[in-house]
Structures are given as C-alpha cells and as structure tokens.
C-alpha positions in Angstrom: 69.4 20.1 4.3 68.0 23.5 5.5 65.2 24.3 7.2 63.3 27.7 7.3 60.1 28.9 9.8 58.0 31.1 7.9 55.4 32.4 10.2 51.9 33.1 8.1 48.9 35.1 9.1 47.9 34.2 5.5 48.4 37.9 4.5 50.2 39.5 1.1 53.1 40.3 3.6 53.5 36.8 4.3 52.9 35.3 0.8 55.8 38.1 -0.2 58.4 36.2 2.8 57.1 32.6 1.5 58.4 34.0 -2.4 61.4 35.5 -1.0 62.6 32.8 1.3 62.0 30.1 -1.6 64.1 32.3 -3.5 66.9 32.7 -1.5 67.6 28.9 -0.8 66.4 28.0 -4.6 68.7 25.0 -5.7 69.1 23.8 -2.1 67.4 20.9 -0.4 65.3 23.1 2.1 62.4 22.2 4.5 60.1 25.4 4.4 57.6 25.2 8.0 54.7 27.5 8.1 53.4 28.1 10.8 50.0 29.7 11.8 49.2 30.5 15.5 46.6 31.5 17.3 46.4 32.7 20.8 44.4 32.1 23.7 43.4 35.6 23.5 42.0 34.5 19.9 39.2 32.5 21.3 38.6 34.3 24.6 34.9 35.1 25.1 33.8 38.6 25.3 31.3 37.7 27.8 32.7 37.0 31.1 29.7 34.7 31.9 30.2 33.1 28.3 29.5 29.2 28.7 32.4 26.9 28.2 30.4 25.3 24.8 30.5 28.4 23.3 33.9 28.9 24.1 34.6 25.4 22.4 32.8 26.4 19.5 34.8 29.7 18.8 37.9 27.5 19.0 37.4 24.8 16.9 36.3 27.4 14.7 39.3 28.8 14.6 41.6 25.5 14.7 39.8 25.3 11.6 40.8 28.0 9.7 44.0 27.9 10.4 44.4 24.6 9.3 42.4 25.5 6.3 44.7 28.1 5.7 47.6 26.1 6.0 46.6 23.7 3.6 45.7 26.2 1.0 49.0 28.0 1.3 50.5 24.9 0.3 48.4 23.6 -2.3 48.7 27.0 -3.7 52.9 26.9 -3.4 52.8 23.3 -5.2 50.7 24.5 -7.8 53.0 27.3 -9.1 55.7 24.0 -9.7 58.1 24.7 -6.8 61.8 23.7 -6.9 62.6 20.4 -6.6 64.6 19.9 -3.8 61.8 22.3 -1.3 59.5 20.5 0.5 56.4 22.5 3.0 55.5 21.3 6.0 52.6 22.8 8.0 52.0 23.9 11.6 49.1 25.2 13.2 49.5 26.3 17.1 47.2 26.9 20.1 49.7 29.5 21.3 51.4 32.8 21.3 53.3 33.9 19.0 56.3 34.0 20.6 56.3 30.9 22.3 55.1 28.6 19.0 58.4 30.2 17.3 60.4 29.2 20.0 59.0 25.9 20.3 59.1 25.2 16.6 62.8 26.3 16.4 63.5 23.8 18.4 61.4 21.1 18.2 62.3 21.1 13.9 66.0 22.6 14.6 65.1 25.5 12.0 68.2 27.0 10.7 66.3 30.4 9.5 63.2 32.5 11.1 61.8 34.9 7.4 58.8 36.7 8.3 57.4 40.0 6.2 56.9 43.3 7.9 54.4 45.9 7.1 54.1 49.3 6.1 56.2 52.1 4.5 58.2 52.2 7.4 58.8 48.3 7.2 62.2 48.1 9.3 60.7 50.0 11.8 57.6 47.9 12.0 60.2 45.0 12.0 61.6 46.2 15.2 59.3 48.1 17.3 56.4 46.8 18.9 55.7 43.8 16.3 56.1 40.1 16.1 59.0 40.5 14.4 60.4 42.7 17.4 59.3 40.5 20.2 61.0 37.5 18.4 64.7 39.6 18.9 66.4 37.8 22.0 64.3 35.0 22.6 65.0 32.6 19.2 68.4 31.3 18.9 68.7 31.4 14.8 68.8 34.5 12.4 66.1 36.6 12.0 65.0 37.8 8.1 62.6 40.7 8.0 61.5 41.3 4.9 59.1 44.8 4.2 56.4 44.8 2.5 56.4 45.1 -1.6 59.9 44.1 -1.5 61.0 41.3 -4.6 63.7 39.0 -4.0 66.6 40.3 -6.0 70.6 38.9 -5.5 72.0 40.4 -2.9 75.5 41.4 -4.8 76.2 43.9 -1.8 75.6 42.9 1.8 75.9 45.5 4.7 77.1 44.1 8.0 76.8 46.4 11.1 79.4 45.8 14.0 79.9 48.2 17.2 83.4 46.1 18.0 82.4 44.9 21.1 80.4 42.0 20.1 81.0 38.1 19.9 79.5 36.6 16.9 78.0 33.2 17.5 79.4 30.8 14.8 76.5 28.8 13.9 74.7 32.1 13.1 77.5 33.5 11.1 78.1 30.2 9.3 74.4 30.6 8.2 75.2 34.5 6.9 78.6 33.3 5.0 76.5 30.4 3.2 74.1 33.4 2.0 77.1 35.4 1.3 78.8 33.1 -0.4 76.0 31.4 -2.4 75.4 34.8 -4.4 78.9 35.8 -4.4 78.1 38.5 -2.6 80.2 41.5 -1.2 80.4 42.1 2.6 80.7 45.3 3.6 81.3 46.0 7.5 81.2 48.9 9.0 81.7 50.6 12.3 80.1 54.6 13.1 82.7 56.8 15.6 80.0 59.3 16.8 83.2 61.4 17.1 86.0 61.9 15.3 88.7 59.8 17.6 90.8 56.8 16.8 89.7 52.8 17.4 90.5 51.9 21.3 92.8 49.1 21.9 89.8 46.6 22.3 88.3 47.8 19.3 91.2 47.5 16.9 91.7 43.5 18.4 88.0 43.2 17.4 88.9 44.5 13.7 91.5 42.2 13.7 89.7 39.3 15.1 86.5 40.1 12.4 88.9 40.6 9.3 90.9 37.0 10.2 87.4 35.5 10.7 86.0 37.4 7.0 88.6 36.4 5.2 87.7 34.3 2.0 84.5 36.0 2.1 84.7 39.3 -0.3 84.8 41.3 3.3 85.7 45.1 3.0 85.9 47.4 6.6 84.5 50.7 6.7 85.0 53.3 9.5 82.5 55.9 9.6 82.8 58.8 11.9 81.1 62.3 13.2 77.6 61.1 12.4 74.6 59.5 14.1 74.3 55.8 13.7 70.7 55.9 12.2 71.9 58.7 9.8 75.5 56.6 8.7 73.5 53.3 8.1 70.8 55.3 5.9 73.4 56.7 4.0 75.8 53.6 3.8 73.1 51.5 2.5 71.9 54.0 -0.2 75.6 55.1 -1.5 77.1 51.3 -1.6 73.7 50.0 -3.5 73.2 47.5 -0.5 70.6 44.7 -1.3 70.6 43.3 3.1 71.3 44.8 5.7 72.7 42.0 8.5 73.2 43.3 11.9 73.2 41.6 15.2 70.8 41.3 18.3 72.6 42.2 21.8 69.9 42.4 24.2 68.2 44.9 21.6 71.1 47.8 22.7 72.5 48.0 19.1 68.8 47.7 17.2 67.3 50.0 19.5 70.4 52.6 19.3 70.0 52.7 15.7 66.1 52.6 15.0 64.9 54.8 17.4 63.0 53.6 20.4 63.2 57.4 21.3 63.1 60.1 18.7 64.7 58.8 15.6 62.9 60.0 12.8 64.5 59.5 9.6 66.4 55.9 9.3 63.2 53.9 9.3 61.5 55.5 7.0 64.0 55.2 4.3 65.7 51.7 3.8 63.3 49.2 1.9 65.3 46.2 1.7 66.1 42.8 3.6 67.0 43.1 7.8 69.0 40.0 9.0 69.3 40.0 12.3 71.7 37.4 14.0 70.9 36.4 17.7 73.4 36.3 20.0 71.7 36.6 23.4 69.1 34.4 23.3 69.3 30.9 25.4 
C-alpha cells in the first residue's frame, strides 16, 4: 500500500498533479491525500481594530470552502471511475503550508509529496521562491514537481543527477527504483566536470559504490565535462529523450547550483517534464 500527499489549491495545476500521480501508481493499491490549507494570514483582518466576530466569520468562511473544495475534488475523481485499488482521503488545514505537509507526512506516513508547478518556466517555479521550493529540506519523502500542461506519459528514460559526494537515503531511493522498475525504465546517471580533469579518488569510490547499488536497475553512467551544470542537464535531458528528471536535495547546494538562484538564464526555461527530487537532509 502507497500513499501519496497531493497538495490542492483547487487549481488546473493541481487537477494536472491529481491525473498524473493517479497515473503513475495505476494498478497499485495507493492512498491518494489531498490536502487544502489555509493560513492564518488567510483570515487575518485588514483592519487592525477588526472585532474578533468578524474575524470568526471570515474563517469559517473559509474552513468552508476548503472543505467544499475538498469534497468536490473527490466526487469529481470518483465520477470519472477511478482505478480500483486508489482510494482519496481528504485534508483541510488551519496552517501554513509548510507545516500542514510536514505534519501530514507524518501523521499518514506518505510515501510521495506530487504537487504541479506553474508557468512556462515550471522547474524554475518549482524551486525558487514557491511552495514547492520551501517544501525542499523540510519533508523527509520524495518530492514530484510536475509543470504545468504536462500529460503523464511512461517514463522509458529517467535522468538521475549525482555530484559524487552524496549519500542516498535508502527509503527514498527504494521509492525511485519501484518507479524505475515499474515502467521498465532506463536510468541514466550522470556527473558534469566543469573542467576537463579526471574523477578524484572519492569520487571514483562513489561511482563504484552507485553502480553496485544500481545494478539490476537498467543503470547507465555518464561523465560530462567542460560545461556548466545548468547547460549539461538542458542538453542531457533533450538528446537522451528523458521523460523525469530525479535529482537530490542537499541543503538546496545542488538545486540551487543548477537552477540559478543567481544569474542562470537558460536551464529553466527549457525542460518541461517531471522533477523528482529526493530528500536527504531533512529530519
């Protein structure tokens, strides 16, 4: 039995992560949670005067919809004759964002977080000052950003980005080999050399360690050198025909190397497909 968070705000971005996310797991007992929160700053009063009934009344107002919306979301899922072995749970939340993921990750033991991004420049939405971005580092489980407009195809070809100098959490990687596996999909990991020098000692024992750990799993290594990380992915992902992109979170150094918290201008505005984005700093 898995179990998936799908955060809603209700919008087509979010319908699109519910389709996708329902695809991926189809023929697999799943437990789907949506979730709806809404902050305090939701319900503040404008008025700093603004009388505590009136402040009572804006939030039961909107406890309302998003219970409302909730149950719509899944009467709507149920009537389109969902697959047998899903079932939807919802979960409405007086809270931030952030902290109603966390709890509910928790609390239900969610397996995967899916959530859809907006945008043309949907990984980059994804990562930089989002929800999506603020959830990097503080969840424990894989992360699936999906942009926006993008249909749920097989992922034949996944990309896996690795700087070598990571340890992989094996819960999270168990959950990207069942994906991997399910679809009989390829793996292909790479490493970018920004300049055109062999592997360190410590590097080539990380190889080592990843291909031992990858084996049985279509896994194929790629060294890529004398090119900006942003620039290599772009053009990895494109050439290869890669339907995910998997990397992982390291107290955003990696992710924020790569999509461009500084200057960056061309990666983000060119990949349109899956981001899966293990966690392995968080708790």
């Amino acid at each position: 039995m898995y179990r998936v968070l799908i955060p809603t705000d209700f919008s087509d971005n979010a319908w699109n992560a519910i389709h996708y996310a329902t695809s991926l797991y189809k023929g697999e007992e799943t437990i789907f949670y949506l979730l709806n929160s809404y902050s305090p700053n939701t319900i503040s009063p404008g008025e700093v005067m603004a009388s505590s009934a009136a402040t009572k009344t804006l939030f039961d107002a909107v406890k309302s919809a998003s219970l409302e919306g909730l149950d719509k979301s899944i009467e709507e899922i149920m009537a389109a004759r969902p697959d047998p072995g899903h079932a939807f749970r919802a979960v409405s939340r007086f809270d931030y964002f952030v902290n109603a993921v966390v709890d509910v990750c928790e609390e239900e033991k969610i397996d995967m977080v899916v959530m859809g991004t907006m945008g043309a420049s949907g990984l980059k939405e994804a990562l930089i000052g989002s929800n999506t971005a603020s959830l990097i580092g503080k969840i424990k489980v894989p992360l699936l950003a999906i942009p926006e407009d993008v249909k749920f195809r097989v992922p034949e070809n996944i990309a896996f980005a690795t700087d070598y100098g990571t340890e992989y959490r094996e819960k999270n990687l168990q959950v990207f080999f069942h994906l991997a596996d399910k679809f009989d999909a390829g793996i292909q990991v790479y490493h970018v050399m920004q300049k055109k020098e062999e592997l360190s000692e410590s590097h080539k024992a990380a190889k080592a360690k990843m291909e031992e750990r990858f084996a049985g799993h279509r896994g194929e290594f790629y060294l890529l050198s004398e090119t900006s990380l942003s620039t290599a992915t772009r053009v990895f992902v494109q050439s290869r025909n890669i339907d995910m992109l998997c990397m992982v979170a390291k107290k955003h150094s990696f992710l924020h190397h790569l999509f461009g918290l500084s200057h960056t201008k061309d990666m983000c505005y060119h990949i349109d497909i899956p981001l899966l984005i293990l966690q392995n700093d968080a708790g």
